[in-house]
C-alpha positions in Angstrom: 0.0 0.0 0.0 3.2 2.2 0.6 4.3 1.5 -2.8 0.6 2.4 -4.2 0.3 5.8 -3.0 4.2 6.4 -3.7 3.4 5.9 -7.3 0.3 8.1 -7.0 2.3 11.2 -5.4 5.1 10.3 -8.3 2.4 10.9 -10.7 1.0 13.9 -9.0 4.5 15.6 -9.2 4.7 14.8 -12.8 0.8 16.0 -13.4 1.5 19.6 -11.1 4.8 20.3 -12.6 2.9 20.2 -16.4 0.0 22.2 -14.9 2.7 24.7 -13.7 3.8 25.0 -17.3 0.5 25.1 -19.1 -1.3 27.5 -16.2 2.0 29.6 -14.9 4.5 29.6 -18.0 2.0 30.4 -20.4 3.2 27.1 -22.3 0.3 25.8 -23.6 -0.4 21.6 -23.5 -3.3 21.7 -25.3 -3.1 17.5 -24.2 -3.0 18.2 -20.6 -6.7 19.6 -21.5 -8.0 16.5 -23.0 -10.3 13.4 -21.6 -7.2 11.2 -20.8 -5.0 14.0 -18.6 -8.9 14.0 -16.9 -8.5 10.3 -16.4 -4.8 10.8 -15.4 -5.9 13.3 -12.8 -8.3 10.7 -11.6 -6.7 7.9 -11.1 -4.1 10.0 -8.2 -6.8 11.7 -6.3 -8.5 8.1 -6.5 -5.8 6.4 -5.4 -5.4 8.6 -2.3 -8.9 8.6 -1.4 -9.3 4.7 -1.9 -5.6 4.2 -0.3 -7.3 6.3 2.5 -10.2 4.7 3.3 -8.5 1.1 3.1 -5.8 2.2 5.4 -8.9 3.4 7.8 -8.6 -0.3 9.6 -4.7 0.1 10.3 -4.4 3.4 11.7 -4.1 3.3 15.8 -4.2 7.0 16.4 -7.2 8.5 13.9 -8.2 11.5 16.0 -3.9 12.7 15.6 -4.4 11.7 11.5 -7.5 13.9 11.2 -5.8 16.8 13.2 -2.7 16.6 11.3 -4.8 16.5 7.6 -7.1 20.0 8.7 -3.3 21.0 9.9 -2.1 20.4 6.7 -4.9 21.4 4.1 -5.7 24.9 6.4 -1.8 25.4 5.4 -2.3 25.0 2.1 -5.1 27.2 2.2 -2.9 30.1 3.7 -0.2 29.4 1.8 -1.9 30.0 -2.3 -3.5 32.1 -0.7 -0.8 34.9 -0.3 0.6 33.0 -3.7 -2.2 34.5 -5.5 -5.4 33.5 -7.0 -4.5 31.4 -9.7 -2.9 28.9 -7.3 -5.4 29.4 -4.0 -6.8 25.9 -3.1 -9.8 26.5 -0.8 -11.1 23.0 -1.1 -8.2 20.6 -2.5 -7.5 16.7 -1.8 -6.5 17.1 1.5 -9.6 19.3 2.7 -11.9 16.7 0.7 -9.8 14.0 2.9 -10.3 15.9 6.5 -13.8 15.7 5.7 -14.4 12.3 4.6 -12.3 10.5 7.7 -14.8 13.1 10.0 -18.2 11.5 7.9 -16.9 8.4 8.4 -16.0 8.7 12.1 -20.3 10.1 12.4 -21.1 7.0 10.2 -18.8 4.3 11.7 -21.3 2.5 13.9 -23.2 2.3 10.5 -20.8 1.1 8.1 -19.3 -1.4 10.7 -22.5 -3.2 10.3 -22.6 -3.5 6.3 -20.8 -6.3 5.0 -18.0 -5.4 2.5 -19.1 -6.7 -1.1 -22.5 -4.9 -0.6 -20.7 -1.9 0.9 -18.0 -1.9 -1.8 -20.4 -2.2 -4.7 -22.7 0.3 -4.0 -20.1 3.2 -2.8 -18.8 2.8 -5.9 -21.8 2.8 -7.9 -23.3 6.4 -5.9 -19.5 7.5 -6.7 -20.5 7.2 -10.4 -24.0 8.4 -9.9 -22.9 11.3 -8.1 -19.7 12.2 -10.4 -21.0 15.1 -11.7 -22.9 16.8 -9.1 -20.8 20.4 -9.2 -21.8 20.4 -13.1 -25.3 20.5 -11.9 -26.7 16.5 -12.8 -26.8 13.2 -11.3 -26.4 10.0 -13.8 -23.9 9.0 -16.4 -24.0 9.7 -20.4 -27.1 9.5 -21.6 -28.9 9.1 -18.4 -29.0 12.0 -16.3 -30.8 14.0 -13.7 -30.8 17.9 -13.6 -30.3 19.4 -10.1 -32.3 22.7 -9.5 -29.9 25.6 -10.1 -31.1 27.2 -6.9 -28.9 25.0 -5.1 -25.9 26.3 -6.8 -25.9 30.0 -5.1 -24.2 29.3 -1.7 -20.2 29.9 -1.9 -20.1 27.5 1.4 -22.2 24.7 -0.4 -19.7 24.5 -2.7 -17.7 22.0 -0.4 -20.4 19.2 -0.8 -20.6 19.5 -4.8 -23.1 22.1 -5.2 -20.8 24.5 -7.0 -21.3 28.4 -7.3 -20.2 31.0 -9.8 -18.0 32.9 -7.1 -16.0 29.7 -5.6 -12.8 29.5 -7.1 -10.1 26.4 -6.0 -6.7 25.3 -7.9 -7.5 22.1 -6.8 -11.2 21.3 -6.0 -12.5 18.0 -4.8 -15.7 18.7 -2.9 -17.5 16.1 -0.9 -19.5 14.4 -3.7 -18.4 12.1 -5.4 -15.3 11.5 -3.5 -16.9 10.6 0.0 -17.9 7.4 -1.7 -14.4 6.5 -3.2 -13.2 6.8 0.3 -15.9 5.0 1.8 -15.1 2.3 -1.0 -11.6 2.4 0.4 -13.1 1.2 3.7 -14.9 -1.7 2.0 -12.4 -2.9 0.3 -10.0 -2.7 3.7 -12.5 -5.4 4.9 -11.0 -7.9 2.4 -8.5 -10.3 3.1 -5.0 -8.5 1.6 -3.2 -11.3 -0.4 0.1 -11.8 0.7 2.0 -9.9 -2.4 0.5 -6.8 -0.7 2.4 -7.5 2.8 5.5 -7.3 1.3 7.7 -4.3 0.0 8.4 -4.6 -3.9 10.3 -1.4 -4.7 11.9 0.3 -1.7 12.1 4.1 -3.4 8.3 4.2 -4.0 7.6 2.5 -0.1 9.8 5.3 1.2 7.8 8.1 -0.9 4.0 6.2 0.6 5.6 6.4 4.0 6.6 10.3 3.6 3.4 11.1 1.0 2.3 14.0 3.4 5.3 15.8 3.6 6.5 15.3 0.1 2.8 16.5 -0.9 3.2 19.7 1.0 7.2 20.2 -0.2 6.8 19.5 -4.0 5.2 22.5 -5.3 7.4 24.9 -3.4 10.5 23.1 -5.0 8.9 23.1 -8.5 8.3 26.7 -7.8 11.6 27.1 -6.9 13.1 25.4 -9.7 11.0 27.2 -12.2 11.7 30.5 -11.1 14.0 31.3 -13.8 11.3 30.2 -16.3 8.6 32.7 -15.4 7.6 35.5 -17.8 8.4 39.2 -16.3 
């Protein structure tokens, strides 16, 4: 599991630095734009939020974990902030995290009691249904359901989904849909891990897992840093 989420905060390096260059350097990537960087961008904030919710049934001190994430993501916050508007994150991956561990810590007696293939299966499905809630429908292709527009007004109700014209976040991942691919984390955590996922594979990407917090919070600074010379005057 180390090794999983040090290949997701390897790709996440890799997907900020070319969002530095396409939204800061003025470079344009007209393929960092397209359906597959969406699908790129999905499969790391999935990764942490499944990776997450699994990891739910091996942490001993949750109440610290959840302190340190709001820690973290109010950093963030006040951090882009005095960056500047293009880079403030009011609601990123780690707020969207802080959140979902505090859910499930209101719904544990709950989801204690549902059995994991069930659980697993239908967290996954609302995740789906529920995908594009901030663009104002429930469903997928064909098959949708408009929400009222009404709902859409409130700056605050942006966290959940509901997302108004005035709330503005770098990196936005509101409560719905993710919730349920963390909550889908916790199902699957109820599994038997095979063996193979006991054991460590490739050291480097263990030691980035172990150390994904802090390298989250250091990596844009240094790409900042090491772009410096690049920006336009």
């Amino acid at each position: 599991m180390d090794e999983m989420r040090g290949l997701a905060i390897l790709n996440m390096i890799f997907f900020h630095l070319f969002w530095n260059i396409d939204s800061l350097l003025d470079i344009p990537l007209p393929w960092y734009h397209t359906f597959g960087a969406r699908v790129w961008q999905l499969y790391i904030c999935g990764s942490f939020l499944l990776l997450a919710g699994l990891c739910i049934h091996y942490t001993r001190h949750l109440s610290r974990h959840i302190l340190t994430l709001a820690a973290s993501a109010l950093l963030i916050t006040v951090v882009t902030w005095f960056a500047g508007s293009q880079t403030l994150i009011v609601f990123g991956i780690l707020h969207c995290m802080t959140l979902c561990f505090l859910c499930y810590v209101v719904l544990r007696p709950l989801l204690q009691k549902i059995p994991a293939v069930p659980g697993l299966i239908v967290t996954l499905l609302l995740f789906i249904f529920t995908y594009h809630v901030p663009q104002h429908y429930l469903g997928l292709g064909s098959f949708q359901i408009p929400l009222p527009s009404e709902w859409y007004l409130s700056y605050w109700l942006s966290l959940i989904g509901l997302l108004s014209p005035d709330f503005h976040s770098a990196d936005y991942f509101p409560i719905f849909p993710y919730l349920f691919l963390f909550l889908a984390g916790y199902f699957l955590g109820k599994f038997h891990l095979p063996d193979w996922m006991r054991k460590s594979h490739c050291r480097p990407l263990a030691w980035m897992g172990q150390h994904s917090l802090a390298i989250y919070l250091l990596h844009q600074p240094i790409l900042f840093g090491a772009m410096m010379p690049f920006f336009p005057e």
